[in-house]
N, C-alpha and C positions, 0 to 999 in steps of 0.2 A: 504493500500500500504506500510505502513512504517512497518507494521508487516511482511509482507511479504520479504523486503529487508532487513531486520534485521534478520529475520529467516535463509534468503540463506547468510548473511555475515559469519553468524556462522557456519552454514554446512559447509561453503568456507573452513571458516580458521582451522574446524578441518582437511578435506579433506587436507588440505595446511602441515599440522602435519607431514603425512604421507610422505614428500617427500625427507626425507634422504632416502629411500626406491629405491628411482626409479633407482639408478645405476644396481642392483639388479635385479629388476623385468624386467627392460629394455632386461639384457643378458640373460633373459628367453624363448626369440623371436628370432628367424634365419633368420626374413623378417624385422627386425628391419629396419627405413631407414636412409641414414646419407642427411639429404638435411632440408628443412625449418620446417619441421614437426617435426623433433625427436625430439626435449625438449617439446613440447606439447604430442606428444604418450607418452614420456616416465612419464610425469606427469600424466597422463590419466591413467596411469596401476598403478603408484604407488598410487595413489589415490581412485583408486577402480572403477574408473567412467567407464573407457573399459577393454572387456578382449577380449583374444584371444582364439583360438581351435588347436589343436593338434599342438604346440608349433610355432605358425604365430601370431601376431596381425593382419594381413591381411590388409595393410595400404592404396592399393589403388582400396581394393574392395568398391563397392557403399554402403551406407548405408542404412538398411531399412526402415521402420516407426518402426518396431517391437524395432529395437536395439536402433533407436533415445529416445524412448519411454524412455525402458530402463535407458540410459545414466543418461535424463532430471530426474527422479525422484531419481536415485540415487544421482544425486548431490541438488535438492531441499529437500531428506529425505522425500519423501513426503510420507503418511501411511493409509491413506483415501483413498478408492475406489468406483465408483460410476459403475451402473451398467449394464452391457453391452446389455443385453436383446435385446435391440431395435438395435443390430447392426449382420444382419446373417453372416458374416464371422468372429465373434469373437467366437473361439475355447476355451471352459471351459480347454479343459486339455493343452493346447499350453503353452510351458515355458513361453511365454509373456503373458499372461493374466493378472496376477494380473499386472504388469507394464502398462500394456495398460489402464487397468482402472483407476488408480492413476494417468495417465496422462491425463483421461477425466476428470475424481474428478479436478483436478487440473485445469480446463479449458483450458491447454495447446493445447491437440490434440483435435480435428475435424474430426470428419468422414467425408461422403461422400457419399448421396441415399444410405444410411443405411447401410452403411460398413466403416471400418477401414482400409480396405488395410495393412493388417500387414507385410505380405510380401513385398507388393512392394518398390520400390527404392523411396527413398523421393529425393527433389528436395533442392536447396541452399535456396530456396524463404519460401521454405515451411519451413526449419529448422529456416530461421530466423523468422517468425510468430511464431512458438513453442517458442521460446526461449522469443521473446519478449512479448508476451500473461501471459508466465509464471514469470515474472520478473515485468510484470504489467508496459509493458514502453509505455512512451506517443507517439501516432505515432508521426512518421515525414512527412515530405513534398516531393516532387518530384525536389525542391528546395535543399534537402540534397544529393541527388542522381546526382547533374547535371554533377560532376566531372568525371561520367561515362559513355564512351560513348553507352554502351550497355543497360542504366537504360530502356531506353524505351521499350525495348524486356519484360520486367517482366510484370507478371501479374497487372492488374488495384489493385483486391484486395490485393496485395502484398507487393506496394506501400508507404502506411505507417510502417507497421511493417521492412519491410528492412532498410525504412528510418531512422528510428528510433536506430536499430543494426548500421549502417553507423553511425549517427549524436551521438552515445553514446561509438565509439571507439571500439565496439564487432567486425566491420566488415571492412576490407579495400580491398578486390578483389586485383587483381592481373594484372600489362599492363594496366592500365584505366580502368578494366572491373570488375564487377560484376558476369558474367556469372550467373542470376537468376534462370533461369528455366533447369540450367542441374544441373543431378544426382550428391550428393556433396557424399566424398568417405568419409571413415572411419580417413584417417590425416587430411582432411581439416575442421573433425566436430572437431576432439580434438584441433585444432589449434583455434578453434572461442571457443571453451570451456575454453581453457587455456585464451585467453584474457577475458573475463568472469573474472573468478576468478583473475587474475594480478588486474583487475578494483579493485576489491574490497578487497585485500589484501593490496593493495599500499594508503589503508583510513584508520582513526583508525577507 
C-alpha cells in the first residue's frame, strides 16, 4: 500500500509541474465552463489527465468506462496490462484497449458476466470504487455517508468504497446529496480528480 501511494504522490506532483500550462490549454476549448468545474477541467487538460475532440472538452457529456479507464491510469502511470481474453466485448483494435487492460492489471476496473462495458456510461458509485480500489483505500462505513440524505439509494456493494472517497475528503456531493447511482459527467470526474491530487500535493 505504501508503494502504491508513494508511487501516485509522485505521478501527482509531476502531473502538478505541468500546471503553469493550463491558462493555455484551457483557451483551446469553446465549451470551456465558467461555474464550479473550470479550475479542475482546466487542470485536467493541463495535466494530461483529459482531453477533448474537435476543439470541446465536452464538460457535461457522461463519462464512459472506456475514458474513466483512460483518465485513472494516466494519472497512476500505470504500464502493466493484464489480459483481456476472458472479456467478449473487449475490442483488440478499440483506442481503449491497452487503457482498459492496465486498469484491470491495476485491479481498479471490474467487469461484469464477462464484459467491460466500455462504452457505456459509468455511474458516481462506480467511479468512486475505481478510484478507491486503485488508491488501495480502507472502506468506510454507512456511518460516513449519514450526512447524506440520498446514501441509502447507493448500491449495498458500493457502500464502503464511496464511504471511504467521502470519509478521505475525494468526495462531498452536492444539496446533502451524493446522487450514487446517476451517470457522473466528464466536470464532475475532473472535479473529484483534482481533489485527488490537492490531497496529496498539500503533504510533503
Amino acid at each position: 500500500m505504501k508503494k502504491r501511494l508513494l508511487s501516485l504522490a509522485v505521478v501527482l506532483c509531476m502531473l502538478v509541474s505541468l500546471m503553469p500550462m493550463t491558462a493555455f490549454a484551457a483557451s483551446a476549448f469553446s465549451d470551456m465552463p465558467n461555474d464550479y468545474s473550470t479550475a479542475a477541467l482546466e487542470n485536467a487538460v493541463a495535466n494530461g489527465l483529459l482531453k477533448g475532440a474537435d476543439g470541446k472538452i465536452l464538460p457535461n457529456n457522461n463519462l464512459t468506462r472506456a475514458q474513466m479507464a483512460a483518465v485513472i491510469v494516466r494519472a497512476f502511470g500505470a504500464t502493466k496490462e493484464a489480459s483481456l481474453t476472458s472479456y467478449k466485448d473487449a475490442n483488440a483494435t478499440a483506442w481503449y484497449y491497452s487503457e482498459m487492460s492496465k486498469a484491470v492489471y491495476m485491479k481498479a476496473l471490474n467487469g461484469s458476466d464477462g464484459k467491460l462495458m466500455p462504452n457505456d456510461n459509468i455511474t458516481r458509485e462506480q467511479v468512486f470504487a475505481v478510484i478507491a480500489r486503485a488508491m488501495n483505500l480502507a472502506s468506510g462505513t454507512a456511518a460516513d455517508l449519514a450526512s447524506y440524505t440520498d446514501a441509502a439509494t447507493g448500491s449495498a456493494w458500493a457502500i464502503g468504497t464511496t464511504a471511504a472517497m467521502v470519509k478521505n475528503g475525494y468526495v462531498h456531493g452536492a444539496n446533502g446529496k451524493l446522487n450514487p447511482t446517476a451517470n457522473i459527467t466528464r466536470k464532475e470526474f475532473a472535479v473529484v480528480m483534482d481533489n485527488v491530487i490537492k490531497q496529496y500535493i498539500s503533504k510533503a
